[in-house]
Every structure is written in C-alpha cells, then in structure tokens.
C-alpha positions as CSV (number, residue, x, y, z in Angstrom):
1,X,26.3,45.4,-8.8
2,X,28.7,44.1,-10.6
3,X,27.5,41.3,-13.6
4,X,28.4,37.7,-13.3
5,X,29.8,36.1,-16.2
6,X,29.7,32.5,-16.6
7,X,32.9,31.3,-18.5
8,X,32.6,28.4,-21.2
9,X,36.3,27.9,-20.3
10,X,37.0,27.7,-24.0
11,X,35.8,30.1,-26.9
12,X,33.8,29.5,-29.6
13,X,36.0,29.1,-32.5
14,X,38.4,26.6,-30.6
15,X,35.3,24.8,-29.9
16,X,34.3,24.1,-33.4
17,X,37.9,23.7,-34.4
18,X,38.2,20.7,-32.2
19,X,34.5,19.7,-32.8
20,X,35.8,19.4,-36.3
21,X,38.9,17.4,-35.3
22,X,37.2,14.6,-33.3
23,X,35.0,14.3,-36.4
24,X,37.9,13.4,-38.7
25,X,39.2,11.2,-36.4
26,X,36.0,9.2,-36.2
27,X,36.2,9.3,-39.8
28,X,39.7,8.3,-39.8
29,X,39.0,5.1,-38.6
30,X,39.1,2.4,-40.7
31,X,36.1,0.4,-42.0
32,X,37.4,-3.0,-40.9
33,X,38.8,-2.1,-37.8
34,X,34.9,-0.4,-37.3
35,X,33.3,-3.6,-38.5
36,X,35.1,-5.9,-35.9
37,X,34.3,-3.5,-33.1
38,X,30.7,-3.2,-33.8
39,X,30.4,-7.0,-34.1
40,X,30.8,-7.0,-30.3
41,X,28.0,-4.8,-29.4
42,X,24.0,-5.3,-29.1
43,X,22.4,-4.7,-32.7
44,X,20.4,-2.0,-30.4
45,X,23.7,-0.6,-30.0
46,X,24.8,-0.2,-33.8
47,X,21.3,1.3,-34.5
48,X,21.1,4.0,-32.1
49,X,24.0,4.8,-31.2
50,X,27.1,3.8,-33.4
51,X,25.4,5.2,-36.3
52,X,24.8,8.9,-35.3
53,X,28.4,9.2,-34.6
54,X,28.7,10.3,-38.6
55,X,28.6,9.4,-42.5
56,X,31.6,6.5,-42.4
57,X,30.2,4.9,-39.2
58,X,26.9,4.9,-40.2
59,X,28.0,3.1,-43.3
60,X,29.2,0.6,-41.3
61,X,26.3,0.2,-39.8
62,X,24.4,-1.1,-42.3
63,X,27.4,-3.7,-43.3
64,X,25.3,-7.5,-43.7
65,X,27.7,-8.9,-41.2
66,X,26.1,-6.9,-38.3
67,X,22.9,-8.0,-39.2
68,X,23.7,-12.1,-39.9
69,X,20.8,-12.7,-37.2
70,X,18.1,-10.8,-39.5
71,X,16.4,-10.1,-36.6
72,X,15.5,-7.3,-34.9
73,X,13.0,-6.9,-32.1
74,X,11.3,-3.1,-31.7
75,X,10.2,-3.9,-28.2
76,X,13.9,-3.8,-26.6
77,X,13.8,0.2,-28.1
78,X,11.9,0.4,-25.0
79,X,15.0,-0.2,-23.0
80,X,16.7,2.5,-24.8
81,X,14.4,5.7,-24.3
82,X,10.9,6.0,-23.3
83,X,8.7,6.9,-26.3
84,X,5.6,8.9,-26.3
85,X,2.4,7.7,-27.4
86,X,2.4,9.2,-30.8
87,X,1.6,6.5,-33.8
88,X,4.7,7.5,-36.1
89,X,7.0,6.9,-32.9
90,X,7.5,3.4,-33.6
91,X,7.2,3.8,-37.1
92,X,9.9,6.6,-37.2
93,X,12.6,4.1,-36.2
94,X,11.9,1.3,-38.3
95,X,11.8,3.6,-41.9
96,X,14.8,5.7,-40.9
97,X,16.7,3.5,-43.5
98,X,19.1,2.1,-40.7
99,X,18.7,-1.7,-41.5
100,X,18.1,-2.8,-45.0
101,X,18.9,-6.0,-44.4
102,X,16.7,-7.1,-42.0
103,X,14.8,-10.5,-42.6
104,X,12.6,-11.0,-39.3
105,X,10.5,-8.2,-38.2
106,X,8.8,-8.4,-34.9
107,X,6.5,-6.1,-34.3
108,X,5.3,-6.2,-30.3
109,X,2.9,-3.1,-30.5
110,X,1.5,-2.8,-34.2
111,X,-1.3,-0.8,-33.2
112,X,0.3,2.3,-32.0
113,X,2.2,2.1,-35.7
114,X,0.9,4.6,-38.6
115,X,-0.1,3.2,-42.0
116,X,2.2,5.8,-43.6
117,X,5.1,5.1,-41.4
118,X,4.5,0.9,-42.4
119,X,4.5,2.4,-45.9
120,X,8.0,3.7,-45.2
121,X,9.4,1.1,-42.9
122,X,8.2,-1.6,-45.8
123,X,9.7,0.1,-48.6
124,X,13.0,-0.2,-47.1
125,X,12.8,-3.6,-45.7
126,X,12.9,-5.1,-49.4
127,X,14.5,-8.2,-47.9
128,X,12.0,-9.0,-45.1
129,X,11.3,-12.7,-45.5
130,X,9.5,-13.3,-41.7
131,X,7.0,-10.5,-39.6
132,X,5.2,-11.9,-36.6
133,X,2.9,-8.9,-35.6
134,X,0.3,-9.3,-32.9
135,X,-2.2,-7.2,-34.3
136,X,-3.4,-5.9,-38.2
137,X,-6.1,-3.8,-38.4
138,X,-5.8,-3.3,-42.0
139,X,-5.0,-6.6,-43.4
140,X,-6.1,-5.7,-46.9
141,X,-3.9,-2.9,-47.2
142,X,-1.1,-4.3,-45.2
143,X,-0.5,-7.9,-47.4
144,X,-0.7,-5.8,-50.2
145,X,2.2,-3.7,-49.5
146,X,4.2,-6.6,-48.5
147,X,3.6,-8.7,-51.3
148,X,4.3,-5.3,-53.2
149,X,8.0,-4.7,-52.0
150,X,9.2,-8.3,-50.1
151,X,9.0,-10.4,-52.7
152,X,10.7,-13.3,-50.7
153,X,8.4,-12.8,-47.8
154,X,7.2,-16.7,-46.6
155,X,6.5,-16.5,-42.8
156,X,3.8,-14.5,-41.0
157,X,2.7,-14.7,-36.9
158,X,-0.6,-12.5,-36.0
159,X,-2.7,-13.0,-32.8
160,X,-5.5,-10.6,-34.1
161,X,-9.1,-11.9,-35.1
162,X,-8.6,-13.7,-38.2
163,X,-11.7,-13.4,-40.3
164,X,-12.4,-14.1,-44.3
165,X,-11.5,-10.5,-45.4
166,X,-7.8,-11.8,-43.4
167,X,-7.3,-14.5,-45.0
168,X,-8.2,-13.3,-48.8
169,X,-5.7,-10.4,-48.2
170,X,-2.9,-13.2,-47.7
171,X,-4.5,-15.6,-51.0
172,X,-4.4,-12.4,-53.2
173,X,-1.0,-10.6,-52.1
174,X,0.8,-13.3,-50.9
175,X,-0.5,-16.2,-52.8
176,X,3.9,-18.0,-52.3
177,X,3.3,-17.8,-48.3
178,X,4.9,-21.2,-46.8
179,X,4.6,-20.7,-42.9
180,X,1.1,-19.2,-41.1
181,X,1.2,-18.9,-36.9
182,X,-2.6,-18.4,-36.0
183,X,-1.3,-18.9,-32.2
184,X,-3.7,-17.5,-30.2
185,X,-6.0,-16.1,-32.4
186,X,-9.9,-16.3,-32.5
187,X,-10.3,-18.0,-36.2
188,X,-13.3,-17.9,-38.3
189,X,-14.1,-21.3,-40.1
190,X,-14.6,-19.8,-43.4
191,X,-11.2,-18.1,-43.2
192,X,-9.4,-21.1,-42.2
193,X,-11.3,-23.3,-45.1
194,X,-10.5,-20.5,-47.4
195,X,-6.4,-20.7,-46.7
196,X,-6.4,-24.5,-47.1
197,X,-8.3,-24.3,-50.4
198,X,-6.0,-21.6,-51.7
199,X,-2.8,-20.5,-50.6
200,X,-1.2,-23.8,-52.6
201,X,2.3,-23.5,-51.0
202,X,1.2,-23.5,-47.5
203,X,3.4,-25.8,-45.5
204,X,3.4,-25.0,-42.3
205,X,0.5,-23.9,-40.0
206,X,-0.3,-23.0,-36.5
207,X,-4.0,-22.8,-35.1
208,X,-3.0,-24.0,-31.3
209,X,-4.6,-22.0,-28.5
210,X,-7.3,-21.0,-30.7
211,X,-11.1,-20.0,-30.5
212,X,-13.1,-21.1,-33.8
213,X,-16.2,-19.2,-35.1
214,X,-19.0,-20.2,-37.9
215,X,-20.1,-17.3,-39.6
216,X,-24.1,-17.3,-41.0
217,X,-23.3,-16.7,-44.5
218,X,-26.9,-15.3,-44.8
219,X,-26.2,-12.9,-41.9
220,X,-22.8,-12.4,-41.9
221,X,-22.6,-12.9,-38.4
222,X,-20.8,-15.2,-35.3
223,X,-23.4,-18.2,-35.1
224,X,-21.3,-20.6,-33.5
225,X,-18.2,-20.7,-30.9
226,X,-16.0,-24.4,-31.0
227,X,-13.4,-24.7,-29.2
228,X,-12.0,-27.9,-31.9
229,X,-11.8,-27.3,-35.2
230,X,-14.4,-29.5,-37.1
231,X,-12.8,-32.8,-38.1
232,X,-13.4,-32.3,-42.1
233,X,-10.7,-29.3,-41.5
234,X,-8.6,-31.5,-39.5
235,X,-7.9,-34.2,-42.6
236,X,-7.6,-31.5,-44.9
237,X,-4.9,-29.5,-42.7
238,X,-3.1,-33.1,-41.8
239,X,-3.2,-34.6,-45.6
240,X,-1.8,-31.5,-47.4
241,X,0.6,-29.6,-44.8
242,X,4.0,-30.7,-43.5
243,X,3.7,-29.6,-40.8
244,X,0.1,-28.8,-38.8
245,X,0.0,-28.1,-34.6
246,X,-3.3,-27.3,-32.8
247,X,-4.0,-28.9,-29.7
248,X,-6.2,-30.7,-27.3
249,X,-8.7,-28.8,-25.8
250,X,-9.8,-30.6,-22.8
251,X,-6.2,-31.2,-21.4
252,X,-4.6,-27.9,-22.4
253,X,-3.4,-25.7,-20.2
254,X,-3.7,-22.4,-21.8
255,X,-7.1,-23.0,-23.4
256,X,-8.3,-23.9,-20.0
257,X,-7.0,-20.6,-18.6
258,X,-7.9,-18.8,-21.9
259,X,-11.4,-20.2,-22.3
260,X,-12.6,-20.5,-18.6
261,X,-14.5,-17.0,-18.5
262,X,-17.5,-16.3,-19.8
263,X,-16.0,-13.3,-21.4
264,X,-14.5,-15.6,-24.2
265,X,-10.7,-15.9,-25.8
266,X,-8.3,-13.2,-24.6
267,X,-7.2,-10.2,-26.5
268,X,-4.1,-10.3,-28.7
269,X,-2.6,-7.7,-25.7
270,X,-4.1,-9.4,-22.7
271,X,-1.8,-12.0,-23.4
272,X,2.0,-11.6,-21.6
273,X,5.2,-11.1,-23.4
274,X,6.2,-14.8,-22.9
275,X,3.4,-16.2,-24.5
276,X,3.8,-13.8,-27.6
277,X,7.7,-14.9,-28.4
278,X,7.2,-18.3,-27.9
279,X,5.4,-20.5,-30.8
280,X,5.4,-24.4,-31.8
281,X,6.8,-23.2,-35.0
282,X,10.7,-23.1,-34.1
283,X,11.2,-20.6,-36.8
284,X,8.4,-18.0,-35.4
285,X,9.6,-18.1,-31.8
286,X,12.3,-15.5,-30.6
C-alpha cells in the first residue's frame, strides 16, 4: 500500500523566510501612520490584538493617545474569548503591562481575581486615579496596595458589605480619597460615622439604594436593620460634603424591589449589569 503524503505546498525554510519578511514589513511601518490607524479601532482591539502583532506595534499600543478615555472595562474581554474559571484569568490580562496609562478601572467580577494577580495588575497601573469594583473581600490589604502605588487615586465604587474594618482601610491608606459610591451596599452605621469623622477630603458621597446596620459594640454584632440613615448622620453628610445623594425610602423604586423580601438587601451579584454601570455620581457611571 502505497503511503500518503500530505504536502504543505511550501517547504520549511521558504516558510520561515517569508515568516520573517511579513515581520519586517509590520515593522516597517511607521509609528504615526500606526498611531492614526489604531485610533479607529475599539481599545479591546489595540489590547488583544494590535499588540501581539510584534515589538514596534506593541509600542504603539501603549501610546497615551489611545488611551485619552482612561477607561477600560474587563467585562467586554468576555466578548473577545471565553475564559475559564481560574482566579488569575482575569488577573493575567490586566498585569500583562499592556496599559499603563489607564485611569478608570472597572472591575465587573473582582471575586474570581487573585490577590497576587491585583498585586501585579496594581503595580502597573501607577496612574489609576478611579476603580469601581463590586466586591473586596480583602479591603485591608487591597487600600493598602493602592494607596501604596496610585498615589493620585481619588474615586472608588464598591457594592460589597461595607463594615468598620472597610472603612478604616480607606481612612489609613487612602486618607486624600475625594469621591465614595456606597450604591447599593448594605452599610454599617459605625463605618459610615467613621468616614465622615475622618477621611477630611471627602467630597463626594453616595449611600442611595442602601441597607443600614447598628453594630452592638459590646457584641460585635447586627442589632438593628434601618432602611434611613439616622438624621444626626444626615446633617453631618449634608453640612460638610459637596455633594451627598441617598434617597427616599418609601417612594423608591429599587429599595422597594430590593427591600420587599424577607431575605433582606440583594447581593453585590444579584444585582443586573445595568444597575452596576449606572451611579448618581456622573463620574462613577460608565
């Protein structure tokens, strides 16, 4: 029987000689001819595709112009593959070094997201002024190491329970914080006195949609659920901020849809996409 023998239709070495060609003439191409083309595309575009091409375009890549927006959202990488669910996945793509000059990070699914990949992703992102992350599991941890390498870091957006231990991370790493989104969030009323007693250049704050909780200080415990905040925090929050939204229990629509069950506030991820990207903080919403 004779031996079938499946032809490449070119040999090896011709291969790689042209391999080698079309590499130069990627190269070839000049970096503000590159610069104007890439300006057209999706920022998606420029990070996963456009900069694997090779050394000059990657280069390119990570030109400030492309990134004017500062913004980059890790959810649409969903559109662009479909990633296992291993916790350095995530975390792989935003510490491969690809955008330094990123200064909005939104983060739509922080808990599948190693600690040593947000190590890496952080001490690239030196620039990050803005994060809006829907859950932190390790706030003490996590302010530190922002305060630690984003030094002009002002705006943060989390829906996870914010407790005391939360909001002494943020007075003790981030004591220059201007803008806090609590949007959502179930909020302990020791946490919340704690922020407007300490973090000094607070100016904007959102607690709308919220649950509020009084911790026993002798028990360390949930005593009471309010759905208001207490009015002693109200003219605190109103005489020192510039800018302070909650809302109106009784006639609010999402804090009657929220709050109805007996099964208390939703979780950060029973909430829908839509509600997560939009915030009565204009800066925060995306």
């Amino acid at each position: 029987m004779a031996r079938i023998k499946r032809s490449t239709g070119m040999k090896p070495e011709i291969m790689a000689k042209n391999m080698k060609s079309n590499s130069e003439k990627w190269n070839a191409i000049q970096y503000d001819v590159l610069l104007k083309i890439f300006a057209t595309f999706n920022i998606m575009d420029v990070i996963l595709r456009f900069s694997t091409v090779c050394r000059s375009w990657r280069l390119v890549c990570s030109d400030p112009v492309l990134w004017k927006s500062h913004t980059i959202d890790l959810s649409a990488l969903s559109n662009y593959f479909h990633a296992p669910p291993i916790p350095s996945v995530w975390s792989q793509v935003v510490s491969a070094g690809r955008c330094p000059h990123v200064k909005k990070l939104v983060l739509s699914a922080s808990n599948i997201i190693s600690m040593k990949g947000f190590i890496m992703a952080i001490h690239n992102l030196k620039g990050l002024e803005s994060m809006m992350v829907p859950c932190i599991n390790s706030p003490y941890y996590i302010m530190k190491l922002i305060g630690q390498y984003c030094k002009n870091f002002s705006e943060l957006k989390v829906m996870s329970p914010f407790d005391l231990d939360f909001a002494t991370s943020i007075t003790t790493f981030l004591p220059r914080l201007k803008v806090l989104s609590l949007r959502c969030a179930i909020v302990h009323k020791n946490a919340l006195e704690h922020i407007l007693d300490n973090l000094k250049h607070l100016e904007v704050l959102s607690i709308s949609h919220c649950l509020f909780i009084y911790v026993s200080p002798r028990t360390n415990k949930p005593k009471y659920v309010y759905l208001n905040l207490c009015p002693i925090l109200l003219q605190k929050a109103t005489s020192r901020l510039r800018e302070f939204y909650t809302c109106e229990k009784r006639s609010c629509i999402m804090c009657n849809r929220n709050f109805a069950d007996d099964d208390g506030a939703l979780e950060w991820h029973e909430y829908d996409d839509e509600v997560w990207r939009v915030d009565e903080v204009t800066s925060l919403g995306y």
